[in-house]
C-alpha positions in Angstrom: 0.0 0.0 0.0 1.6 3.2 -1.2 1.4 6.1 1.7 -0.3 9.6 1.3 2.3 11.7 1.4 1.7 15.4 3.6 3.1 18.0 1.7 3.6 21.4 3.5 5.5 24.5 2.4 6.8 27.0 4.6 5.6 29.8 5.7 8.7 32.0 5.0 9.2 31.1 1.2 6.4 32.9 -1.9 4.3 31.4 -3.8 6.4 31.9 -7.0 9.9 30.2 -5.5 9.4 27.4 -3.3 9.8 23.9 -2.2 7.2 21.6 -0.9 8.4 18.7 1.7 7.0 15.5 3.2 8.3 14.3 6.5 6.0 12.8 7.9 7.9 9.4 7.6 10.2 8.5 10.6 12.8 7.5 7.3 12.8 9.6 5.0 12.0 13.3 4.0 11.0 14.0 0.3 11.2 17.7 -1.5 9.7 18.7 -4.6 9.5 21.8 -6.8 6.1 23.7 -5.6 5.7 24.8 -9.2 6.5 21.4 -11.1 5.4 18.8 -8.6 5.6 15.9 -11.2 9.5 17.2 -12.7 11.0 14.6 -9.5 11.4 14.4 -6.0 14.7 14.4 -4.1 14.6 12.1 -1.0 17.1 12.6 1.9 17.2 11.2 5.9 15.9 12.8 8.6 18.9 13.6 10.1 20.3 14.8 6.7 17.5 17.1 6.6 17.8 18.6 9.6 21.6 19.5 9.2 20.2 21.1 5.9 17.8 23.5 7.8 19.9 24.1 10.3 23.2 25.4 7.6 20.4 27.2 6.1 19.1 28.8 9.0 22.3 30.1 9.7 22.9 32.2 6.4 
């Protein structure tokens, strides 16, 4: 059985330039153009996902 992915955007990025991201699995976090949603997704681990937000927090 496939899962329903929840796809949420953030609050911080417009509606013209952003991502959308599913991590609501405990293994993996998946990001997608907002834009294109069908062009691909890139998948990445929790923990490489968080080390992501927090290098971007940080510029």
């Amino acid at each position: 059985m496939l899962h329903q992915r929840n796809w949420h955007t953030s609050s911080y990025t417009s509606q013209d330039s952003c991502v959308e991201v599913a991590d609501d699995d405990p293994d993996i976090v998946m990001v997608r153009d907002t834009k294109d949603q069908g062009r691909g997704v890139m998948s990445v681990t929790p923990v490489g996902w968080a080390v992501f937000v927090e290098y971007v927090k940080q510029l």
